[in-house]
C-alpha positions, 0 to 999 in steps of 0.5 A: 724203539730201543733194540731191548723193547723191540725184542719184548714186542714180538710174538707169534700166535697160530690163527684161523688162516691155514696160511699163517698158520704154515707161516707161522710154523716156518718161523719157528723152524728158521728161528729153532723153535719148537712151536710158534708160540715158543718163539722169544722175539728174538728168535723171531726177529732171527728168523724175519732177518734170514728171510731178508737176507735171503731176498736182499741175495737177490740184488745181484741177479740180473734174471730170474732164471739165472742162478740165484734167481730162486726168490726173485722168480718165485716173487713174481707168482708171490709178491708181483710188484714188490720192492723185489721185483718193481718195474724199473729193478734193471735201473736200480742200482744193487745198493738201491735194491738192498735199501729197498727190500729191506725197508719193505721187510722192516719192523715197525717202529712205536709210532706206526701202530694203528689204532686198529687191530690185526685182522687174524690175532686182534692185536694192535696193527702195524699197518694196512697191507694188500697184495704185495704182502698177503697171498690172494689179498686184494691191490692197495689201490682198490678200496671196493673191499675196504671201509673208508679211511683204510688203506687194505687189511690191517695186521700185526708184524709177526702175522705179516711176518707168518704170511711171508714165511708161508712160502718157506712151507710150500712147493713152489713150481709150475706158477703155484705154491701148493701148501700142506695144512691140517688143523693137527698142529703136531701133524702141520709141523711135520710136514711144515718143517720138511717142506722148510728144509726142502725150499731152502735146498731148492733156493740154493740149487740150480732152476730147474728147466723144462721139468715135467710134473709126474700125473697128480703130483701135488696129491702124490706128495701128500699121500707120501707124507701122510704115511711117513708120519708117525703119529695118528692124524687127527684132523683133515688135511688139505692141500692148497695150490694158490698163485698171487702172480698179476696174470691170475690169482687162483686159490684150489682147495681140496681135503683129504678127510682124517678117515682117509689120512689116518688109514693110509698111515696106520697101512705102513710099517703094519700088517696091512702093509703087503695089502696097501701094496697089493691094493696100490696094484688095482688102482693104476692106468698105463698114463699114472701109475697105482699110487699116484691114482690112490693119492687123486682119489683120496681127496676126490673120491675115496669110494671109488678106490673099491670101484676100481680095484673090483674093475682091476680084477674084472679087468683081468679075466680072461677065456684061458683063465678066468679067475685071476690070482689075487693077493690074499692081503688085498681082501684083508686090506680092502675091507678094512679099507671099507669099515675105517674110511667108508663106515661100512659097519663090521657086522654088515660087512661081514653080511656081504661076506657070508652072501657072497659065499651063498652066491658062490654057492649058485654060480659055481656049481658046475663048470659053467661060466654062464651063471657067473656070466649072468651075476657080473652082467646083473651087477653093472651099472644098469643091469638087474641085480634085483632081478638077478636075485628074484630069479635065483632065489627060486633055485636056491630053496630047490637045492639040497640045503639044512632046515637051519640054512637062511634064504639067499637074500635076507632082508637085511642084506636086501636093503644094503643092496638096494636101499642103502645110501651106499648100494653101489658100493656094497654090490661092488664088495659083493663082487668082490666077495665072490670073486675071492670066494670061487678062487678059494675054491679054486673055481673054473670054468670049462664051458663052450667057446661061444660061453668063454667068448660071452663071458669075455664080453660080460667082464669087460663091459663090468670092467668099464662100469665101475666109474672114472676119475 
């Protein structure tokens, strides 16, 4: 194969495989261009060759942890029993390391194409590969998974090429590479071409020693980079951790979902700003702080953001002062929170408002705390709401009210609270409602010691209901 009809050859096209996609999307960053596909063969022989030379570097180190030792400590998680790393590297000569890691990255030449095409784009295959090259794929030696005759899984050379590219787009720390991928090509790089500017800083840097990861790191830094992005997210994002070392290969998933991504960038630089920082606030422990809590349980369980920022207010009640003050930008936030990621419909959330009002009308009548005692202790996990309201309701058509006044618990609002698939949910915002109802009206209780002590006990057992990670 000549230089020119090599450089005809090769193109990079984007597939179903989240991690050739990142590959592929590192090359293009390394090779200049803008998209993969953009990529002219030489652009991308440019780019396999600063790969290769960025392993070939390595010749020279005796460790791992030594410096420069970047690429030969991650090749061990990556690429076990490679040209980079083979079992007898400290008898090998550094002439002989080179030769041997560049005749592991060499293109292909005509006569090495099979008769088989790629397992991702379906083109003409440059040969069988297996662990040493494709991340959690299966040892060459071990052919249960494979029909007779083939030696692993067949691929093209720019595919191969994206599949050794796709550490240049992840974090490699902690025995994982913890890849960013969205099927939002624009959105993917982004956040690839960061990561490849990252990595390539790390691989000259010092190797880190002994650095413990702050609590849901990996999450953190994806909630971090979806709100620095400046576009609309249009698809889920999902962040992979996976390990291809010979000690364990392990591959975890999780997704954040593109409601989810989306209102955590439209909070930034806009008017809900002041109340993601507020609702940030809510969401943390003494063990991790409110942001990296958020980032967790937007992959987790985005429902259980509202759980835990009415268990935060609860939990801050207390005998001297009750009702503690609560940002007006945290109500604005979370109830955009609740109709853009939860779908709860506008119309019912403002249903749940205008109850609540009609509750705050009943329990902050007097000065009492034991009626708002009771509604916090009706709404618990186990406690009777329903009761609660069959109760009340009563009182409510006793009291002085217009002929055009609706009844306490209408029937809509009736089956949001306990028909809806998302009960618990909606009593949690009707908690919150009040709550930011009464301090509007700047509600306080004046009751006896032994009501403000029940009262303390009441919140405090609400507080530990609202659910855990």
């Amino acid at each position: 194969m000549t230089a020119e009809s090599t450089l005809a050859e090769w193109s990079v096209r984007l597939t179903a495989s989240p991690l050739q996609r990142v590959g592929a999307f590192a090359l293009a960053c390394m090779g200049g261009a803008d998209h993969p596909e953009e990529l002219t063969s030489r652009m991308f022989l440019g780019a396999v060759e600063s790969m290769t030379q960025d392993l070939v570097a390595t010749r020279v180190v005796a460790n791992a942890g030594d410096p420069g030792g970047f690429w030969l400590s991650a090749s061990y998680m990556l690429w076990p029993n490679s040209s980079l790393n083979p079992t007898n590297r400290r008898k090998q000569s550094e002439e002989e390391r080179m030769l041997a890691i560049r005749a592991w990255r060499a293109a292909p030449e005509p006569e090495e194409l099979l008769d088989a095409p790629c397992t991702y784009c379906g083109r003409a295959a440059c040969g069988w590969f297996g662990k040493v090259d494709i991340p959690l794929g299966a040892s060459v030696a071990h052919r249960n998974t494979t029909a007779p005759g083939h030696e692993g899984t067949p691929l093209c050379y720019p595919c191969l090429a994206s599949l050794w590219a796709f550490p240049y787009g992840a974090v490699l720390s902690g025995g994982r590479a913890t890849v960013v991928h969205s099927w939002d090509d624009r959105f993917l790089k982004a956040v690839t071409f960061r990561a490849v500017d990252r990595t390539q800083r790390a691989a000259k840097a010092a190797m880190p020693k002994g650095v413990k990861p702050s609590p849901y790191q990996r999450e953190h830094a994806v909630l971090k980079a979806v709100r620095a992005y400046e576009h609309r997210v249009r698809a889920p994002v999902e962040l992979m951790a996976l390990s291809n070392s010979n000690k364990e290969q392990v591959l975890i998933v999780q997704e954040m979902e593109q409601p989810v991504a989306e209102w955590l960038r439209s909070t930034r630089n806009t008017a809900l700003d002041a109340g993601y920082r507020a609702l940030v606030e809510t969401q943390g422990t003494p063990q991790v702080p409110g942001e990296a809590f958020l980032a967790k349980r937007a992959f987790s369980d985005p429902g259980a953001v509202v759980d835990f920022a009415v268990g935060h207010l609860l939990g801050r009640m207390s005998p001297q002062r009750l009702l503690p003050p609560v940002d007006p930008a945290l109500g604005t936030v979370l109830y955009s929170y609740c109709q853009e990621v939860l779908f709860m419909e506008d119309k019912d959330v403002e249903r749940v408002k205008k109850l609540a009002g009609r509750v705050a009308d009943l329990v902050g009548r007097d000065d009492r705390p034991g009626p708002f005692n009771e509604f916090i202790r009706a709404n618990n996990k186990g406690g009777d709401l329903h009761g609660w309201f069959r109760s009340k309701s009563v009182d409510w058509l006793l009291r002085e009210r217009k002929k055009e006044d609706p009844p306490l618990l209408p029937v809509y609002e009736y089956r949001l609270l306990f028909e809806d698939e998302r009960t618990w949910r909606w009593r949690r915002l009707l908690v919150f409602a009040v709550i930011e109802e009464l301090i509007r009206r700047e509600w306080r209780p004046r009751g006896s010691q032994e009501e403000m002590d029940e009262m303390k006990d009441t919140v405090e057992a609400a507080d530990n209901t609202d659910g855990t990670d």
